[in-house]
Short mmCIF file of the C-alpha atoms (twelve columns), coordinates in Angstrom:
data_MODEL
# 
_entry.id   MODEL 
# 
loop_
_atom_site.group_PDB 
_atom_site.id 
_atom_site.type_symbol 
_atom_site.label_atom_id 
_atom_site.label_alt_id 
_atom_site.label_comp_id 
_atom_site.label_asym_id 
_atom_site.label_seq_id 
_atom_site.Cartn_x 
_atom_site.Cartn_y 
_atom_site.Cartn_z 
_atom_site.pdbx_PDB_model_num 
ATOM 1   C CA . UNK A 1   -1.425  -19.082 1.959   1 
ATOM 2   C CA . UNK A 2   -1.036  -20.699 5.625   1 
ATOM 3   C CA . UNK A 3   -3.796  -20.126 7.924   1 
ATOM 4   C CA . UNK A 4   -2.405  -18.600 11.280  1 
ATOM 5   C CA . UNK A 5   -5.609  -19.112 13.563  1 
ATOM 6   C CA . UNK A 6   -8.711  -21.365 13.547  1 
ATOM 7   C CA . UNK A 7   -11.910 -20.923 14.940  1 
ATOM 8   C CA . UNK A 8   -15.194 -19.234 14.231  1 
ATOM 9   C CA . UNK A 9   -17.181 -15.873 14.206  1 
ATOM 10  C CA . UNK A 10  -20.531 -15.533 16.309  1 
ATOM 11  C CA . UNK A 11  -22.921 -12.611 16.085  1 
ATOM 12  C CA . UNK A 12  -26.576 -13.981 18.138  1 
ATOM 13  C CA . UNK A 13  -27.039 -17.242 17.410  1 
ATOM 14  C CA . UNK A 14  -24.891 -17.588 14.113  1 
ATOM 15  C CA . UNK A 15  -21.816 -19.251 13.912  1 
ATOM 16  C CA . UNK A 16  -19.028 -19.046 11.351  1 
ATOM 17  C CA . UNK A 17  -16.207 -21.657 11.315  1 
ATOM 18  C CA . UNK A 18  -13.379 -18.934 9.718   1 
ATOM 19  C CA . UNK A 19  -9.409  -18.896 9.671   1 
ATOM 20  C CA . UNK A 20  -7.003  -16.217 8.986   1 
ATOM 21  C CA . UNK A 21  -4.507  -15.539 6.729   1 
ATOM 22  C CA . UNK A 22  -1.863  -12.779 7.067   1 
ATOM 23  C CA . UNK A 23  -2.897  -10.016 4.810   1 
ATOM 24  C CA . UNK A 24  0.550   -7.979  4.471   1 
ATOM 25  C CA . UNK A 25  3.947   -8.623  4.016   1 
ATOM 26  C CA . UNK A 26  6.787   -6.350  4.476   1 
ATOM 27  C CA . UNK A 27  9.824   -6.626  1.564   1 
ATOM 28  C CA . UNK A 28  12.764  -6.240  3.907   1 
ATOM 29  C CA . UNK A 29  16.174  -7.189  2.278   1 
ATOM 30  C CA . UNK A 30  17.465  -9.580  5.315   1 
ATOM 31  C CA . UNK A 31  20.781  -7.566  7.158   1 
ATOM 32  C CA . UNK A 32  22.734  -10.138 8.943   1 
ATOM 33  C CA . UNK A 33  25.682  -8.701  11.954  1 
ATOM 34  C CA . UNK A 34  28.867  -9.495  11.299  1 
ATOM 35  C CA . UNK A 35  32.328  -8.821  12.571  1 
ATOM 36  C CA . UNK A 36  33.731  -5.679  10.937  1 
ATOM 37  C CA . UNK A 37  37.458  -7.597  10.605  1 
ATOM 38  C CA . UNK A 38  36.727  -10.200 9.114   1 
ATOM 39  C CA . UNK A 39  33.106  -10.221 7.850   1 
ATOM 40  C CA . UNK A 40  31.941  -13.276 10.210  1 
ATOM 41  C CA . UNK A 41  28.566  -14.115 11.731  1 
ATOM 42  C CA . UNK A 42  27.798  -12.742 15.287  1 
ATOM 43  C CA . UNK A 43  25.501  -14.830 16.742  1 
ATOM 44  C CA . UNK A 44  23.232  -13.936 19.867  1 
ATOM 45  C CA . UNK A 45  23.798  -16.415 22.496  1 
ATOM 46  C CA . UNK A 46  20.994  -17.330 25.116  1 
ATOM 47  C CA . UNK A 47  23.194  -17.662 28.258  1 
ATOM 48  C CA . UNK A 48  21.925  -17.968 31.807  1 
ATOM 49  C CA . UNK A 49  23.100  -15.562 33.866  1 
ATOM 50  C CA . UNK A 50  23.801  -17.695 37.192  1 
ATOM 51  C CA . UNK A 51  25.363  -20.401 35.297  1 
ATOM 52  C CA . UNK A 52  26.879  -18.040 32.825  1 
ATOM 53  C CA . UNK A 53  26.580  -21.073 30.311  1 
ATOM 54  C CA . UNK A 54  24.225  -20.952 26.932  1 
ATOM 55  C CA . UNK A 55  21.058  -23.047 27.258  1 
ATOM 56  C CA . UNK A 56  18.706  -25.020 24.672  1 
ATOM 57  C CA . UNK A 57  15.380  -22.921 23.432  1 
ATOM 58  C CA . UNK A 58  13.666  -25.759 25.093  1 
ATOM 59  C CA . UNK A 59  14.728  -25.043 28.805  1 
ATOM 60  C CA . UNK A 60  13.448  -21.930 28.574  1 
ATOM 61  C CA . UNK A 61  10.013  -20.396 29.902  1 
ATOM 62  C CA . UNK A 62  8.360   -17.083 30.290  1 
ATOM 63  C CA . UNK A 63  8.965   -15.041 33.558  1 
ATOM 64  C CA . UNK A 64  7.650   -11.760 35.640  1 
ATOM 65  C CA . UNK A 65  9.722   -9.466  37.167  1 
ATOM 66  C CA . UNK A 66  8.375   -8.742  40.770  1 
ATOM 67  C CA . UNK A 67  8.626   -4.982  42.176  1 
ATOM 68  C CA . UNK A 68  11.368  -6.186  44.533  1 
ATOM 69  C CA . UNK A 69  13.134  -7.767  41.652  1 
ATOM 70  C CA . UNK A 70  11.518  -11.387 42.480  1 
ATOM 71  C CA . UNK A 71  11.268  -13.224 39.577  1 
ATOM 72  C CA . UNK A 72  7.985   -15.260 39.101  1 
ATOM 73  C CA . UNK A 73  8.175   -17.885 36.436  1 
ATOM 74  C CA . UNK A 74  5.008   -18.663 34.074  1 
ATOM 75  C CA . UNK A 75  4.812   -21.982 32.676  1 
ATOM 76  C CA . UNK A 76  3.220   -22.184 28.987  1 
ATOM 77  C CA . UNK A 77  0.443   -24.277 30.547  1 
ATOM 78  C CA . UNK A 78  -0.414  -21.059 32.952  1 
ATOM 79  C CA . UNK A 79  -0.727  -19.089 29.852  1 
ATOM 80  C CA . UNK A 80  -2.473  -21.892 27.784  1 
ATOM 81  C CA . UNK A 81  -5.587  -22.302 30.359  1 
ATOM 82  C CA . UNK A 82  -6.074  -18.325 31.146  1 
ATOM 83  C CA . UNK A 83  -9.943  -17.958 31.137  1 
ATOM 84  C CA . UNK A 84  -10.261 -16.222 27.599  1 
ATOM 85  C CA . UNK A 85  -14.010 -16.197 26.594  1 
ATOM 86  C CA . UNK A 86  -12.295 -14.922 23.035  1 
ATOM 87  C CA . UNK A 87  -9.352  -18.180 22.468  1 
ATOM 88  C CA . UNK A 88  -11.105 -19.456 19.375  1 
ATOM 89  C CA . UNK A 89  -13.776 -17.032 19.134  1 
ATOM 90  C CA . UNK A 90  -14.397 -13.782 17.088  1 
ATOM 91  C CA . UNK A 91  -16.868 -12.831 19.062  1 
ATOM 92  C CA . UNK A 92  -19.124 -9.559  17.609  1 
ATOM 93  C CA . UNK A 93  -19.516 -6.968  20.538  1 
ATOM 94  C CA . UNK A 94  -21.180 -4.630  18.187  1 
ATOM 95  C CA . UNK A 95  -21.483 -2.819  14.350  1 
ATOM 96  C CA . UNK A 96  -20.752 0.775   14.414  1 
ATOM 97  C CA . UNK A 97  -20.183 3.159   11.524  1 
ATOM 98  C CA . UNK A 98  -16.264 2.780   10.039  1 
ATOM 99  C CA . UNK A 99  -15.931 6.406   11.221  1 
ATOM 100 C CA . UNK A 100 -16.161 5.187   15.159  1 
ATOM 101 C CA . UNK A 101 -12.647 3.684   14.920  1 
ATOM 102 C CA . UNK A 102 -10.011 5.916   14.739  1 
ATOM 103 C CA . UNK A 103 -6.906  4.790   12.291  1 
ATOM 104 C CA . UNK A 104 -4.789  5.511   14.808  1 
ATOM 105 C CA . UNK A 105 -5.785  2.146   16.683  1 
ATOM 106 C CA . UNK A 106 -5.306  -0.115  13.585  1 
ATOM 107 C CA . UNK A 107 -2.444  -2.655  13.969  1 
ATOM 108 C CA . UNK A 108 -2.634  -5.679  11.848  1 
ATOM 109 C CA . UNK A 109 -4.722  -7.212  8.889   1 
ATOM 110 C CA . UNK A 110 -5.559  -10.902 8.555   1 
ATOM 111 C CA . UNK A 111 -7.823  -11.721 5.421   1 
ATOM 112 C CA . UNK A 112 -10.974 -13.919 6.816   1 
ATOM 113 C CA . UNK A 113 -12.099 -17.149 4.857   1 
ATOM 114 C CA . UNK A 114 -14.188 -19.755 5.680   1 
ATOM 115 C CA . UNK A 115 -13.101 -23.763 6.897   1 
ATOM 116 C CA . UNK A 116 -15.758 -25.919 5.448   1 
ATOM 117 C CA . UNK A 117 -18.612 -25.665 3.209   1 
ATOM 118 C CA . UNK A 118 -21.231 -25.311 5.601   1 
ATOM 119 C CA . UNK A 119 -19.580 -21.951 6.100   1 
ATOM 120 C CA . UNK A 120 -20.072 -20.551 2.881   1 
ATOM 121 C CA . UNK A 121 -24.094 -18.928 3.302   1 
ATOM 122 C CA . UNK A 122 -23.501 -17.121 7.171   1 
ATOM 123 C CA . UNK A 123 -19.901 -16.048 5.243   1 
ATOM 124 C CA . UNK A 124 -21.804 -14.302 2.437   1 
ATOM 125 C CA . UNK A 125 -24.740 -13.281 4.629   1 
ATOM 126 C CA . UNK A 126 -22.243 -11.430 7.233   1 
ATOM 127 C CA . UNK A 127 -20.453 -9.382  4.560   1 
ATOM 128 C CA . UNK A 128 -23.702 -8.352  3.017   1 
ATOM 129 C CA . UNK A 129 -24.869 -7.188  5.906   1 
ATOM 130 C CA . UNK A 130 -22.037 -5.018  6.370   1 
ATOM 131 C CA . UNK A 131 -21.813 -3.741  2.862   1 
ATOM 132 C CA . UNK A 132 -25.332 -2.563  2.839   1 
ATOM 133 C CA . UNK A 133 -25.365 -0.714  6.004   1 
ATOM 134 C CA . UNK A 134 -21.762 0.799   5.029   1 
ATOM 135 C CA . UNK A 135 -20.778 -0.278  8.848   1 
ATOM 136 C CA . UNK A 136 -17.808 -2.313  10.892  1 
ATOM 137 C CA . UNK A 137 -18.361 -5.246  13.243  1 
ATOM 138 C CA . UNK A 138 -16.475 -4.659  16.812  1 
ATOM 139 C CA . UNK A 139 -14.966 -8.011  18.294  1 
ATOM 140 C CA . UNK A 140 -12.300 -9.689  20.223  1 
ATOM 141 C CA . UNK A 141 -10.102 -12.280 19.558  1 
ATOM 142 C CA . UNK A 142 -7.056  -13.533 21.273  1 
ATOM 143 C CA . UNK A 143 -3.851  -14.803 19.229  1 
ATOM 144 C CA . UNK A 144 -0.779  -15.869 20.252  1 
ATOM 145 C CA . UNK A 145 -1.736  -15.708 23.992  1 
ATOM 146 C CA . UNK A 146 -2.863  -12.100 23.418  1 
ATOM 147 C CA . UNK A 147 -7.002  -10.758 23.474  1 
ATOM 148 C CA . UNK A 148 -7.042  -7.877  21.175  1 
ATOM 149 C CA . UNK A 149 -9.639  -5.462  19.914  1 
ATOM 150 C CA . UNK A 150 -10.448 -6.276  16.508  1 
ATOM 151 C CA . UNK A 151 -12.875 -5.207  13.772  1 
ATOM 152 C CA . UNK A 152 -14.747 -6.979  10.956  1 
ATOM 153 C CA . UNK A 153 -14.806 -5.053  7.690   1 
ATOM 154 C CA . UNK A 154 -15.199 -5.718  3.637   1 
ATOM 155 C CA . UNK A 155 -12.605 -5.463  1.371   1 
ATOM 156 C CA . UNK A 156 -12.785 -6.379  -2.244  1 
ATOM 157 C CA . UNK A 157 -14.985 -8.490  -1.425  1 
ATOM 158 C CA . UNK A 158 -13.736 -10.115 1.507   1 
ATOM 159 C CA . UNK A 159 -14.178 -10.780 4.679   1 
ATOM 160 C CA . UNK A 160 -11.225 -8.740  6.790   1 
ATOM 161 C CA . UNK A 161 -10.554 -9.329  10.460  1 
ATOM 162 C CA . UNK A 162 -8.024  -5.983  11.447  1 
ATOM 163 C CA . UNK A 163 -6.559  -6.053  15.179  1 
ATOM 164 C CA . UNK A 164 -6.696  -2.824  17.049  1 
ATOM 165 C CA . UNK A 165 -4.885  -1.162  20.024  1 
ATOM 166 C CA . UNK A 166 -7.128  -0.762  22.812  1 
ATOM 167 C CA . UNK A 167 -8.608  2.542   23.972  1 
ATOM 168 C CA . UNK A 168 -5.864  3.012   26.685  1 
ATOM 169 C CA . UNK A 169 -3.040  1.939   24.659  1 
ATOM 170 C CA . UNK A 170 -3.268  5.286   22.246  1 
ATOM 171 C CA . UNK A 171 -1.278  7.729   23.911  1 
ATOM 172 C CA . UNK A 172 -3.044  11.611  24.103  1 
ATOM 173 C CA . UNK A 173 -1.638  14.173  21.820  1 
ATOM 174 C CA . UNK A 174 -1.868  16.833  24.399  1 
ATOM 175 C CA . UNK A 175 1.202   19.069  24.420  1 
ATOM 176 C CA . UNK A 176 2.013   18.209  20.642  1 
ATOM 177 C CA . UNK A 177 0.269   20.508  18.863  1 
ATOM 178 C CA . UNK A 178 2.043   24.401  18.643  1 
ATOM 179 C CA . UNK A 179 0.805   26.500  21.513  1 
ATOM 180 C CA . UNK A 180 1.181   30.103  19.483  1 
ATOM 181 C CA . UNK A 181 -1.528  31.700  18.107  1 
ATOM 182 C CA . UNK A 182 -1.543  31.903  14.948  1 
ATOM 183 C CA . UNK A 183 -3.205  33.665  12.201  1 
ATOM 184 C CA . UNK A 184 -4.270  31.970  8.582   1 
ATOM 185 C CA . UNK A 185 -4.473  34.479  6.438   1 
ATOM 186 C CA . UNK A 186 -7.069  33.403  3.658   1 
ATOM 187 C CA . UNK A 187 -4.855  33.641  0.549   1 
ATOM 188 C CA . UNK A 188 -2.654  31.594  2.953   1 
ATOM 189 C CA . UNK A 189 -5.408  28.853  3.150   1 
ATOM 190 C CA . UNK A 190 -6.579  29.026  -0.969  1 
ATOM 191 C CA . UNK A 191 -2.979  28.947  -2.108  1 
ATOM 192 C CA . UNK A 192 -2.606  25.695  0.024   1 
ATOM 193 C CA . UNK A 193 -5.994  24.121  -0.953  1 
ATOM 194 C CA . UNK A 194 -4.455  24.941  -4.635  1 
ATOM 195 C CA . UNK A 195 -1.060  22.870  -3.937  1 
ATOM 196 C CA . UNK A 196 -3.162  20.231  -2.317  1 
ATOM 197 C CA . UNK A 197 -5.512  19.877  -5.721  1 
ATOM 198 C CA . UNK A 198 -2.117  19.817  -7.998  1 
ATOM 199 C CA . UNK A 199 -0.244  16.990  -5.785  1 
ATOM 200 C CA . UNK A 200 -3.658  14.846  -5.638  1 
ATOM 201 C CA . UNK A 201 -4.128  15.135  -9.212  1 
ATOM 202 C CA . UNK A 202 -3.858  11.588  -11.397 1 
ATOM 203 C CA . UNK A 203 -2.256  10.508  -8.273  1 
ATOM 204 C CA . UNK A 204 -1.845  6.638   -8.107  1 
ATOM 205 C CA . UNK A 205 -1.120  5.117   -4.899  1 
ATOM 206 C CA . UNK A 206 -0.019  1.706   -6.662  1 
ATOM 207 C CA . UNK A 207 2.822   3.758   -8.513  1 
ATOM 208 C CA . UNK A 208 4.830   3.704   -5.163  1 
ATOM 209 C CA . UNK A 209 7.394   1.750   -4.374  1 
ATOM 210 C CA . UNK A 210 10.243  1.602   -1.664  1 
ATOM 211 C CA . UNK A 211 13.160  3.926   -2.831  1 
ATOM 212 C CA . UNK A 212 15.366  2.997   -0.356  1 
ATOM 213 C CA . UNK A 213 15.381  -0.717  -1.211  1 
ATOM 214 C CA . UNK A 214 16.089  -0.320  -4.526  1 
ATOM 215 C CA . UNK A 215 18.693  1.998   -3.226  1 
ATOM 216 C CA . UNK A 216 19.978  -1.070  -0.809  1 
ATOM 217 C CA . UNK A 217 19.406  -3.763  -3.447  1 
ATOM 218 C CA . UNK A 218 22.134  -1.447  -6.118  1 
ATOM 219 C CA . UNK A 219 24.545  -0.988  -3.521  1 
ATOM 220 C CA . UNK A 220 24.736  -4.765  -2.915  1 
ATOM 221 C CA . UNK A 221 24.755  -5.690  -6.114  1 
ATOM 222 C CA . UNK A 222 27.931  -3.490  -6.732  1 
ATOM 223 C CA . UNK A 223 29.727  -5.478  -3.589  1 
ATOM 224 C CA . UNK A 224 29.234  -8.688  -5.241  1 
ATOM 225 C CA . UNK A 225 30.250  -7.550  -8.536  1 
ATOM 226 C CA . UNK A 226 33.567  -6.068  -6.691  1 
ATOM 227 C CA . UNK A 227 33.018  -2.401  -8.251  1 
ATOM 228 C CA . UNK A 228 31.811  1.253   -5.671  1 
ATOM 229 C CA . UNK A 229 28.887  1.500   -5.424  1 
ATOM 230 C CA . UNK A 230 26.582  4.578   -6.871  1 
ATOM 231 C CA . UNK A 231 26.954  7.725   -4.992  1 
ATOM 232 C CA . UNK A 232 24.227  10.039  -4.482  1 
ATOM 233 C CA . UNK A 233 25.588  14.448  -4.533  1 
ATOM 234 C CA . UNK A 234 24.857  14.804  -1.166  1 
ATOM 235 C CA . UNK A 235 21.737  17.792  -1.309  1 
ATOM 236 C CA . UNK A 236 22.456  20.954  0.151   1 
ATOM 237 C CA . UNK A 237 21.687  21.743  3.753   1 
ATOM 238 C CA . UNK A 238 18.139  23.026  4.504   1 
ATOM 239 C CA . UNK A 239 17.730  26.667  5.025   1 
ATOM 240 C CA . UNK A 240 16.677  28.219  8.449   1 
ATOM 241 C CA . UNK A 241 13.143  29.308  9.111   1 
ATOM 242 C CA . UNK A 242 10.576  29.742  6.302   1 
ATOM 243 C CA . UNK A 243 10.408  33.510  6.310   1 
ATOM 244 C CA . UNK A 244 7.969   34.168  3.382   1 
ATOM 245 C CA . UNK A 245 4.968   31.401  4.109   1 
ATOM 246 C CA . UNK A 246 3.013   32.656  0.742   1 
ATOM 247 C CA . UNK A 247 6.366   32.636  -1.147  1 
ATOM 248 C CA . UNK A 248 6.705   29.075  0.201   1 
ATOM 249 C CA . UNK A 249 3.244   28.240  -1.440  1 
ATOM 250 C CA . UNK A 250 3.510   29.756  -4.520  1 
ATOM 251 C CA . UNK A 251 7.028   28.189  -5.033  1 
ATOM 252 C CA . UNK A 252 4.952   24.732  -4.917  1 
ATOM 253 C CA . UNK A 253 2.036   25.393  -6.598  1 
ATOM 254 C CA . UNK A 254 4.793   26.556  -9.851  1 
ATOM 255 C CA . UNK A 255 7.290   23.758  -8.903  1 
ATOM 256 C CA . UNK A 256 3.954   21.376  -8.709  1 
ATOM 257 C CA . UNK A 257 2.875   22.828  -12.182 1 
ATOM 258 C CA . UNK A 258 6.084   22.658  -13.959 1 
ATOM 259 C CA . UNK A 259 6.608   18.731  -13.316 1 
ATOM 260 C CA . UNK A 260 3.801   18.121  -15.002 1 
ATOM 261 C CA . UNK A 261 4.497   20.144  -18.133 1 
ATOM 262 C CA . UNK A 262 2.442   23.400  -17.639 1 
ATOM 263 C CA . UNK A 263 3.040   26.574  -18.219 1 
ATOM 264 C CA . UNK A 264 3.780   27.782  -14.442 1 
ATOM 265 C CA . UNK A 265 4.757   31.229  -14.321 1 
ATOM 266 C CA . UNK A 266 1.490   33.253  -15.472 1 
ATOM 267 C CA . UNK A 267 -0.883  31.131  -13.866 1 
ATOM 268 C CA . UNK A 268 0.550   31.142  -10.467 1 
ATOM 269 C CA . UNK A 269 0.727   34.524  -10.180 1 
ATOM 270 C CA . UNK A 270 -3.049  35.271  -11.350 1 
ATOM 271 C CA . UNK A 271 -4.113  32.665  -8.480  1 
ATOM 272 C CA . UNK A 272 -2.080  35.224  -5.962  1 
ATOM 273 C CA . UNK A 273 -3.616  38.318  -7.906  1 
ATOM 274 C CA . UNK A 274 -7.398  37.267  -7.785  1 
ATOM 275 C CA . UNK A 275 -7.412  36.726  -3.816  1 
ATOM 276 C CA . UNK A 276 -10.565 38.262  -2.814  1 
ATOM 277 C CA . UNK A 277 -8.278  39.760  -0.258  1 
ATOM 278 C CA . UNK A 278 -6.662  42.011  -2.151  1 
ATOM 279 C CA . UNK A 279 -9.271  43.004  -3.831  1 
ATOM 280 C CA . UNK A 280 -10.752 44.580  -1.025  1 
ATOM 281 C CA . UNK A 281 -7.732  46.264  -0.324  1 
ATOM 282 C CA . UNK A 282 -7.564  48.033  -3.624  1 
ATOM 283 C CA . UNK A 283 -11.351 48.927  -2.827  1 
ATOM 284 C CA . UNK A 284 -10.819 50.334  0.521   1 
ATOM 285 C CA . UNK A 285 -7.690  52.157  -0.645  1 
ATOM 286 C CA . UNK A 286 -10.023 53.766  -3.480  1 
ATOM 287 C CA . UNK A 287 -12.603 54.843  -0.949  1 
ATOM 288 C CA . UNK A 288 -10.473 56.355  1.062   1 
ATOM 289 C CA . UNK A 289 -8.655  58.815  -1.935  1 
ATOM 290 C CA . UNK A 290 -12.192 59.941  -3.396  1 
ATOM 291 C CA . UNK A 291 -12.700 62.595  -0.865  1 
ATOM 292 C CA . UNK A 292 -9.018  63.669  -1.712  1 
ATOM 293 C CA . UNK A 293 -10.063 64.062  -5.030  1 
ATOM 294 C CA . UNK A 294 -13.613 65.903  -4.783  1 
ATOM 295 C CA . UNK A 295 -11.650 68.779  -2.228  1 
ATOM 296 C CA . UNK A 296 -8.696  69.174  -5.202  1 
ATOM 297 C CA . UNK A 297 -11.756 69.665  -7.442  1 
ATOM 298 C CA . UNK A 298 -13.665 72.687  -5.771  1 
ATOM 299 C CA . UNK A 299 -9.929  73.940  -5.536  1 
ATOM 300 C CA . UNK A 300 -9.099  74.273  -9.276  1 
ATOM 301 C CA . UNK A 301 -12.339 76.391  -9.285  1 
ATOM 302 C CA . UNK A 302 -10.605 79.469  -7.804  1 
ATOM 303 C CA . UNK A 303 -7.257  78.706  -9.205  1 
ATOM 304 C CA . UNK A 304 -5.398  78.191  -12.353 1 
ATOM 305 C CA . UNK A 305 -5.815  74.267  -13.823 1 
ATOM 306 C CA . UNK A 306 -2.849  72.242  -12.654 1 
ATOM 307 C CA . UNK A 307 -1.142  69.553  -14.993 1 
ATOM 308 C CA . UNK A 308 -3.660  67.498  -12.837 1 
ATOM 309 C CA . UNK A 309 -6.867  69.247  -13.026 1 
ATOM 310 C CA . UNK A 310 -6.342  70.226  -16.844 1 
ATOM 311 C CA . UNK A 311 -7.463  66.189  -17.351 1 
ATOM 312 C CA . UNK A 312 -10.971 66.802  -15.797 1 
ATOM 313 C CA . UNK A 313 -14.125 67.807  -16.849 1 
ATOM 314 C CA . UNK A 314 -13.790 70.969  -14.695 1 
ATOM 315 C CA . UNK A 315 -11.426 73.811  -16.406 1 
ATOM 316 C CA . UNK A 316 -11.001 77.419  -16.159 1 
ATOM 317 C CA . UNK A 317 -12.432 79.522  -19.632 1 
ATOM 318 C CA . UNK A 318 -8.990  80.756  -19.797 1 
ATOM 319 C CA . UNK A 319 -7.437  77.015  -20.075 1 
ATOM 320 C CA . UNK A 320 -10.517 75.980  -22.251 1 
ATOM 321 C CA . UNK A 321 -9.087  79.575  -25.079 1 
ATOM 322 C CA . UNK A 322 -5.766  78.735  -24.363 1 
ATOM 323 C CA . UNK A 323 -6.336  75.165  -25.364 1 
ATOM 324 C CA . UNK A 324 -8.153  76.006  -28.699 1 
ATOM 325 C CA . UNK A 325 -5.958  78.419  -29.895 1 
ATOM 326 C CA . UNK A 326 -2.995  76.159  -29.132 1 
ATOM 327 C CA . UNK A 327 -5.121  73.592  -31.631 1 
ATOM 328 C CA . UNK A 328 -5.643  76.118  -34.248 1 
ATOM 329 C CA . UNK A 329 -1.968  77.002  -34.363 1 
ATOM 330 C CA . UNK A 330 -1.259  72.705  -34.723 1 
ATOM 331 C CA . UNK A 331 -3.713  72.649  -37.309 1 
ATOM 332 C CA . UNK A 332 -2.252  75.364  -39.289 1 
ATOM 333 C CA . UNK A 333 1.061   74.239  -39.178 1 
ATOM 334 C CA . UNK A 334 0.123   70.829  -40.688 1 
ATOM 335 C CA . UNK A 335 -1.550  72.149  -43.588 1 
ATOM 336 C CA . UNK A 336 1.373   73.978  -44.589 1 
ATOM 337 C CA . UNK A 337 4.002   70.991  -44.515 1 
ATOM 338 C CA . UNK A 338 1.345   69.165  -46.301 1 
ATOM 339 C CA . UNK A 339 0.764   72.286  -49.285 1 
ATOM 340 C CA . UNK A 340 5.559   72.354  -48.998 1 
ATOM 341 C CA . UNK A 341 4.836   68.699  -49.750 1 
# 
């Protein structure tokens, strides 16, 4: 790899001749514009507009655009000797726990290595340091004519220098989140913690990859070859409003479930059974019939047994004869099929 910047890292006294390399890449398949008739390049031309002629890269320079629509122009040697305490400095402001930076501010990631030998002990010392104590080293640095927060951290045991927004540059998120109140019921919030265990199950992040530019890559392929390329059945449209949110959940736990082979059906529908929701339900509906049932008790004392009150413990005498005889007569008439037998 090419080092991008040069310089060193000081914490206190200590001083660490580093440079960076880029630490990502993006795989972009490279889009060129071209004239729809005839498939030729179109080319961006720098043109100036009070000449209305195209000028060399060289002849041109960096300006600012005045309120009044002045234009002030900024040579590269005004930019080169701004007083930057940071230029070729990484200079440690402070190590905080990895929690005190917010994602949200990360931009980009440049792996850190050393420049000379000498480099090698404060190198190893420094990401020690951090290791142990679990924690992040706050600095600035400026590249390409540009101070930027930055942190130090470890990664795979490396040194990583990661460039960060500043505080003012993250925008609030007031007025994003839904105003209406809104009411999580707790089935609601286990089915969801149940769909969130099945998706992160044997998940591998490496496993990834961009769909789309495979997509990309097979379409252009079939260009050069002179054939159509694949065709996806376009999906059907989206329906409105999700009307059912616990349907919705359930839905995913079973669709979850199913990809991966499992019986779906019985289990998803004992997680919704054994919400401890419902089961207080079903125990405050049964306290609520007993007293029903004690007053329809002391009623089939003063009259006859219903179909209802002939199952209880508590029967009239004349139900109790009625029922015995009924049993003798049974009993008689099976011992005389079995004696015709």
């Amino acid at each position: 790899m090419r080092a991008t910047w040069k310089g060193a890292i000081s914490f206190g006294l200590v001083t660490i001749p580093v440079q960076l390399f880029t630490a990502t890449e993006e795989h972009d398949i490279p889009l060129r514009q071209v004239h729809e008739k005839d498939s030729s390049r179109v080319r961006l031309r720098r043109v100036c507009e009070a000449e209305d002629v195209e000028i060399p890269y060289q002849e041109i320079t960096k300006g600012y655009e005045a309120p009044d629509g002045s234009m002030i122009t900024l040579s590269d040697e005004d930019l080169a000797d701004l007083p930057l305490p940071s230029k070729k400095l990484i200079d440690v402001l402070a190590f905080v726990d990895a929690e005190t930076i917010d994602p949200l501010m990360f931009s980009k990631a440049y792996y850190v290595g050393t420049s000379d030998r000498a480099a090698a002990k404060p190198y190893a010392l420094l990401k020690q340091a951090l290791t142990e104590a679990g924690q992040i080293a706050v600095t600035k640095i400026a590249i390409r004519s540009r101070e930027s927060l930055a942190v130090l951290r470890v990664h795979e045991d490396t040194l990583v220098l990661q460039t960060c927004l500043w505080p003012d540059e993250v925008r609030s998120a007031a007025g994003v989140t839904p105003e209406e109140d809104v009411t999580i019921r707790p089935q609601e919030l286990q089915m969801a913690r149940s769909l969130m265990d099945m998706l992160s199950e044997d998940f591998d992040l490496s496993a990834l990859h961009d769909e789309y530019q495979e997509a990309l890559q097979q379409v252009i392929e079939a260009r050069l070859q002179g054939v159509e390329p694949p065709r996806e059945a376009e999906a059907a449209p989206a329906g409105g409003k999700v009307i059912d949110l616990m349907a919705a959940l359930e839905n995913s736990v079973r669709a979850a479930k199913e990809s991966r082979g499992e019986d779906a059906g019985e289990e998803t529908e004992a997680e919704v059974r054994n919400m401890p929701a419902r089961k207080t339900a079903k125990k405050a509906a049964a306290k609520k019939s007993a007293p029903a049932r004690k007053s329809t008790g002391s009623g089939a004392k003063k009259t006859a047994a219903s179909p209802k009150g002939s199952g209880g413990k508590k029967t009239t005498a004349a139900t109790k004869r009625t029922g015995k005889g009924a049993a003798k007569k049974t009993a008689a008439k099976k011992a005389t099929k079995r004696a015709s037998a």
